[in-house]
C-alpha positions as CSV (number, residue, x, y, z in Angstrom):
1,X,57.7,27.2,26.3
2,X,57.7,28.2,22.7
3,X,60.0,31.3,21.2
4,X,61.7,31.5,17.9
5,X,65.3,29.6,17.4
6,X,67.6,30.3,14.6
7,X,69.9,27.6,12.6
8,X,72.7,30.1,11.6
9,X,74.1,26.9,9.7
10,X,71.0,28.1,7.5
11,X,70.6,32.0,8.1
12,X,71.2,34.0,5.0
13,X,71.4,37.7,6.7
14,X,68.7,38.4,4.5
15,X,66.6,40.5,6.6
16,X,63.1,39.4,5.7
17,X,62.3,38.3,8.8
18,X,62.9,41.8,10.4
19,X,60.6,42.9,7.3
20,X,57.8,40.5,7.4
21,X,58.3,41.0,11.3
22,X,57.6,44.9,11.1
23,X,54.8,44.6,8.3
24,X,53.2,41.6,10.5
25,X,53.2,44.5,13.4
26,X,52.2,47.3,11.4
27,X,48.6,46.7,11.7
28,X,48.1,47.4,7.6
29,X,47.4,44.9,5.0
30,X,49.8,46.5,2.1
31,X,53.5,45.5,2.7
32,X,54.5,48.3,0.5
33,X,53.0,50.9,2.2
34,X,53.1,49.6,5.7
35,X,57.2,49.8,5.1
36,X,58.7,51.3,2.1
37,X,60.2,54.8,3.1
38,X,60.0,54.2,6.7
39,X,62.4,53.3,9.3
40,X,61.3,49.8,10.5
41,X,61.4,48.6,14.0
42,X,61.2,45.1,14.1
43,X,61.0,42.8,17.2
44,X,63.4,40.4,15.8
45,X,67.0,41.4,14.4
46,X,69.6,39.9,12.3
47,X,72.9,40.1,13.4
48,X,75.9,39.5,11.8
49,X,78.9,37.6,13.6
50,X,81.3,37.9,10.4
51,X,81.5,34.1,9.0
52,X,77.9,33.7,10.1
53,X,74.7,35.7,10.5
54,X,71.9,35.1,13.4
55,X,68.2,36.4,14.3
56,X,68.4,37.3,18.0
57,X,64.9,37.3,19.2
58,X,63.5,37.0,23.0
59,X,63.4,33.9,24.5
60,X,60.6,33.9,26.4
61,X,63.0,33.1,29.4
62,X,61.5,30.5,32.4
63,X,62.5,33.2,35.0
64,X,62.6,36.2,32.9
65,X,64.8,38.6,34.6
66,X,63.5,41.6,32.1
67,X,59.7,41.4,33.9
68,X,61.4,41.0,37.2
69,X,62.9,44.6,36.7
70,X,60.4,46.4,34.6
71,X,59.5,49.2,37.5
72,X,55.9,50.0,35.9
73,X,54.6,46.5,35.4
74,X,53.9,46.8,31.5
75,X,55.9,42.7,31.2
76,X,54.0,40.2,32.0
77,X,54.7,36.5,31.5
78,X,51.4,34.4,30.2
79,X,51.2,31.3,29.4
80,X,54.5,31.0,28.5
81,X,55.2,34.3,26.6
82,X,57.0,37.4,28.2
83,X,54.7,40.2,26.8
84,X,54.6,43.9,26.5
85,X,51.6,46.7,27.9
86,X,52.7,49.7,26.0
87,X,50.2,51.8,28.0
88,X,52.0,50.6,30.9
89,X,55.7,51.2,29.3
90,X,57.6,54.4,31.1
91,X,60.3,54.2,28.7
92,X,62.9,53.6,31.7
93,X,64.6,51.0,29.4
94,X,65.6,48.7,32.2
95,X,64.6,46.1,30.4
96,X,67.0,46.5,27.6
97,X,69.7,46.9,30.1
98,X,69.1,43.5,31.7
99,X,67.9,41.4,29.0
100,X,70.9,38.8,28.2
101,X,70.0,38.3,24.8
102,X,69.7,41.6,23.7
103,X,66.8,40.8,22.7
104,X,64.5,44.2,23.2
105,X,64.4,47.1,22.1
106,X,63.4,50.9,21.9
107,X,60.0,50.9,19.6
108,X,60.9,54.8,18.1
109,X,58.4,55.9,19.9
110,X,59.5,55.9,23.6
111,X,58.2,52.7,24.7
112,X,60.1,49.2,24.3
113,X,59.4,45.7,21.6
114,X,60.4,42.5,22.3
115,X,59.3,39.4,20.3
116,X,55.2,38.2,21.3
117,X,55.2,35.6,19.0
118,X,53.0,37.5,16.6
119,X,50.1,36.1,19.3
120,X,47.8,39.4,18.5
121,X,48.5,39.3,14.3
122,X,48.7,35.7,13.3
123,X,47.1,32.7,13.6
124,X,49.9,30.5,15.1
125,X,53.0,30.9,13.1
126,X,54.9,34.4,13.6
127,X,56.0,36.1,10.5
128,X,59.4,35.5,10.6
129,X,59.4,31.9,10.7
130,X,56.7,31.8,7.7
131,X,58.8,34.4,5.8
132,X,62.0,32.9,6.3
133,X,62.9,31.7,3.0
134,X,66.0,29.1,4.0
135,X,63.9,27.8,7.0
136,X,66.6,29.1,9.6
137,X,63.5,30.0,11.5
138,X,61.4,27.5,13.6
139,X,59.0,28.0,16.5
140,X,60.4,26.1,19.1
141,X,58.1,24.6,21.7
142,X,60.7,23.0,24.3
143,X,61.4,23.6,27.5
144,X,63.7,27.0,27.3
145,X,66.3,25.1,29.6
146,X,66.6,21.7,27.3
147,X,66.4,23.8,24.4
148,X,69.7,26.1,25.4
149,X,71.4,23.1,26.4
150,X,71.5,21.7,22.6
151,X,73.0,24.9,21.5
């Protein structure tokens, strides 16, 4: 299963991969005026845990527990990646109440965002690996189970 894994050893809390995250999802091909003077919603986030600073994005669990409760059908799981119909989305937000990761999120306009591995806007590589200037990003493509048992 593949989904984005952050090295906090390496994590700057600089924020560009929430920036190239939203520009990447923004449809347009200017960054400047797909974001500046907007409020972003990016579907990855950087927290920051005081001594370090992480990107918590979805995992793309095995047995994803957010698609199991979303009462309109808009998750799906395919081919490995938990993924979002907005037309389907009701906006219950049960999905952000069970997720264990904290890992999606309200869109601003009523529907939820979760990482999709930027499948529909790049070609292989999501923007917040590519934009990560340190590296602390990586597309993972282990098996979700091996992969949380390194740490």
């Amino acid at each position: 299963m593949k989904r984005v894994v952050v090295n906090e050893k390496w994590c700057l809390g600089c924020h560009l991969c929430e920036y190239n995250c939203a520009f990447s999802n923004s449809g347009m091909k200017d960054m400047v005026k797909a974001l500046k003077g907007r409020d972003i919603f990016p579907r990855i986030r950087v927290e920051d845990g005081g001594d370090i600073t992480f990107a918590v994005s979805c995992r793309h669990c095995k047995d994803a527990i957010c698609v199991k409760s979303c009462i309109s059908g808009a998750l799906s799981k395919k081919d490995g990646v938990v993924t979002i119909d907005k037309s389907k989305c009701v906006g219950c937000y049960t999905c952000i109440l069970v997720c264990p990761y904290g890992a999606i999120t309200n869109d601003g306009e009523g529907a939820v965002q979760k990482c999709e591995l930027c499948l529909s806007t790049t070609a292989g590589t999501p923007a917040c690996v590519a934009g990560c200037p340190n590296r602390a990003l990586t597309l993972d493509d282990d098996d979700i189970e091996t992969a949380d048992a390194r740490g």
